[in-house]
N, C-alpha and C positions, 0 to 999 in steps of 0.2 A: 483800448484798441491794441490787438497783438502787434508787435515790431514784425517787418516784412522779412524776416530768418525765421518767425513760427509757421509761417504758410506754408502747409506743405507743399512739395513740389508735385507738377500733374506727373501720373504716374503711367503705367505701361497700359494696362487696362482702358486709358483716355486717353490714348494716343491719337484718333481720329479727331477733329476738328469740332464734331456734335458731343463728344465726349470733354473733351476740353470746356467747351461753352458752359454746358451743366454743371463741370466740377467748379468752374471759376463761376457763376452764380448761388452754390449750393453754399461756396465758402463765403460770399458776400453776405449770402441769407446769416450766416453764423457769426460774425462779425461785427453786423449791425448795418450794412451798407444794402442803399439799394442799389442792383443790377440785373437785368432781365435780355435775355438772349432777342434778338428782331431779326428781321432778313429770311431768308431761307430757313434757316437751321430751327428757329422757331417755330415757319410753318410746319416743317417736316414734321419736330416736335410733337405740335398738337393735331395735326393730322393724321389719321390714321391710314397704313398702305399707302405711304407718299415713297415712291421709290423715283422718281423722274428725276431726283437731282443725281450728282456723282459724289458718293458720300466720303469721296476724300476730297472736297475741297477746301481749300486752306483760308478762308476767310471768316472770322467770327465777328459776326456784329453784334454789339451790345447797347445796352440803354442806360443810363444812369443819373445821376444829378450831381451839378456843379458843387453843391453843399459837400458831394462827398468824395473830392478829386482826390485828397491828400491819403485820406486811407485806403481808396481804391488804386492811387497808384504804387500805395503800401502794397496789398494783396497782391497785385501782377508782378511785379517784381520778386514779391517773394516765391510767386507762382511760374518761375520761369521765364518770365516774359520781360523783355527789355525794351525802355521808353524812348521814343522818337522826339528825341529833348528838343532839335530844332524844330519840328511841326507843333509838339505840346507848347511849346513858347509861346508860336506865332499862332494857335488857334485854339490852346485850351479853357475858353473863357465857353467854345460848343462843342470841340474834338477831341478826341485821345488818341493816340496809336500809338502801339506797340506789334514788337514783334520777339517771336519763339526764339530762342538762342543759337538755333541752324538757319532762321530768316525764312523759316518753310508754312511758317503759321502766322498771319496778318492778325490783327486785333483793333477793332476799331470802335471806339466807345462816344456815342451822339449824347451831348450831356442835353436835358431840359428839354430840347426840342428834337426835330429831326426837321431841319433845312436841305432841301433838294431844289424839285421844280415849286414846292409849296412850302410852306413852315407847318409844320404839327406840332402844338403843343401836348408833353406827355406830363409834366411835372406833379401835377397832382392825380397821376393816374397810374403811375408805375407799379405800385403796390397791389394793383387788383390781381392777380395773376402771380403765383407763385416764382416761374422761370420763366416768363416771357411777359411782353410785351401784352397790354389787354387786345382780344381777338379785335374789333371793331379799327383800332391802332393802326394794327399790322396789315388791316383789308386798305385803309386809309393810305396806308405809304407803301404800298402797290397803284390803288388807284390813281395819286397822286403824279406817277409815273409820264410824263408828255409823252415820249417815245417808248410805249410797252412792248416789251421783246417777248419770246416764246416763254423763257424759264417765267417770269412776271406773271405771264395768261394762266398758268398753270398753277402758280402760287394762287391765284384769285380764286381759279377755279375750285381750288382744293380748299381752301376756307369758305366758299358760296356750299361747297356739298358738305362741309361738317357740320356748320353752325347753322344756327335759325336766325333770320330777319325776325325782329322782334321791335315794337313798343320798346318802349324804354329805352336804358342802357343799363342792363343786369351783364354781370363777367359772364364768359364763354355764351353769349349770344352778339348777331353784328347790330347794335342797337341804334336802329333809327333817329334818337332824339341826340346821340351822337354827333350822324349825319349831319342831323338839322344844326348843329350847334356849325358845323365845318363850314357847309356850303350855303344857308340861308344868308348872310353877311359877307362872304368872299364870291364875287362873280367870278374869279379866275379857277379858282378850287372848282366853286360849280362845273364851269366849262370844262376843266379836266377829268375828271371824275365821269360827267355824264358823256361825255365824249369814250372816252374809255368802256365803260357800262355800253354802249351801244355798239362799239366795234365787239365786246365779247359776245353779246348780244349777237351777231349778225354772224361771226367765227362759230361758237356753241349749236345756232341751228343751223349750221353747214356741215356740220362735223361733231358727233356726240361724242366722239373718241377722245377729243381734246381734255374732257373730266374725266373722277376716277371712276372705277365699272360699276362698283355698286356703293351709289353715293347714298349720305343719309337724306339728304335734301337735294332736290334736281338744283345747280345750280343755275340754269338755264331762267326757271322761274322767280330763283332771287335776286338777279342780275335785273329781271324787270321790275322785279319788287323793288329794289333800289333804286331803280333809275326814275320810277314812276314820283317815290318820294322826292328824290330831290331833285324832280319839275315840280312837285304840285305844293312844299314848302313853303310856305308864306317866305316873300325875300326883304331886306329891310333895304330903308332909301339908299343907302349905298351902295348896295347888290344893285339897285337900278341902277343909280349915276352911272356904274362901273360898264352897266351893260349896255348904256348909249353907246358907249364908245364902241363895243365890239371886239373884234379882233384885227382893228387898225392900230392897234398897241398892244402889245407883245402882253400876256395876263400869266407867263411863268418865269422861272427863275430856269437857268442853264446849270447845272450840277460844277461844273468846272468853272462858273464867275462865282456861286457861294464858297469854292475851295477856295479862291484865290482873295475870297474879300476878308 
């Protein structure tokens, strides 16, 4: 493992935030670490004609595994970037952050999972996908989303028109058997998810503008293709137990009690 003074520093060319993500990925890839860009800057990435975000925004979210906090906080460091030693303390066991040396660029690295309103397991899945997050992943912690805002509908949107609903789970397809792994045994995931899928659902055929103009797959149709699967999933006993109850107990997590826990 190089000492954190061989990494070069991001340079003028990657000044932008989607610049940055890919350099400090590219360097992980060479180093021996894994790390994969999520969030926005990912969809953008692999979507093509994604102009709806503001491409200076200053947040890079990444992915990575806990196995390799010590050389990855090698790498950013020697990349620039300075570590949030009181937050890394008290949460690096799921979190990282750092920040650029002017405090203008956020860096914020989810080790093994991604805890929000749901838990997504990526740990043995980070490697599909050379700079990002595998596609199904990243449709995953959108949907997962309780409260989906505009920028979120659009992300979804724009991975429903790239990729194929597919059988399986092969890379750069949203694969079904994925799904089924997510929400056939979590009722709460399910009810978010298809909750979700229904409001785009109902948004999509009110408004085709909301997708991109000339999409490779109507997203409108795989929103149903999705939603259809995961109602018609065989669910296991505990998907039932869960779903006596309903929604007279709360079935997500609040983003600001998993920061705090």
């Amino acid at each position: 493992m190089p000492c954190a003074g061989s990494f070069p520093l991001v340079g003028e060319a990657e000044a932008q935030p989607g610049g940055r993500g890919i350099a400090l990925v590219e360097a992980a890839n060479a180093a021996g670490l894994r790390l994969r860009l999520i969030g926005g800057l990912a969809i953008r990435l692999l979507c093509d004609d994604y102009s709806a975000r503001d491409p200076a925004e200053h947040d890079i979210d990444l992915a990575s595994l806990s196995s390799d906090v010590a050389g990855l906080t090698e790498l950013l460091e020697g990349s620039g970037f300075a570590a949030d030693r009181q937050f890394n303390a008290l949460h690096g066991r799921r979190q990282l952050r750092f920040a650029s040396e002017d405090g203008e660029v956020a860096v914020d690295v989810m080790l093994d999972r991604l805890e929000m309103c749901h838990r997504l397991e990526f740990e043995d899945r980070i490697e599909r996908l050379p700079l990002t997050l595998d596609v199904t992943d990243l449709l995953l912690s959108k949907l997962q989303i309780v409260e989906l805002n505009e920028k979120d509908l659009r992300d979804v949107l724009h991975l429903l028109a790239d990729f194929p609903v597919r059988q399986g789970d092969v890379p750069e397809t949203i694969g079904l058997d994925r799904i089924s792994e997510v929400v056939a045994d979590d009722w709460g995931w399910w009810k978010t998810i298809t909750s979700n899928l229904e409001r785009i659902v109902q948004l999509a055929e009110a408004d085709r503008n909301l997708g991109p103009a000339d999409p490779r797959f109507d997203p409108l149709d795989q929103a149903r293709a999705l939603l259809e699967h995961a109602n018609e999933v065989p669910k296991s006993i505990r998907w039932r137990l869960r779903a006596k109850v309903g929604e007279r107990v709360r079935w997500y997590e609040l983003p600001e009690e998993v920061a705090e826990a």
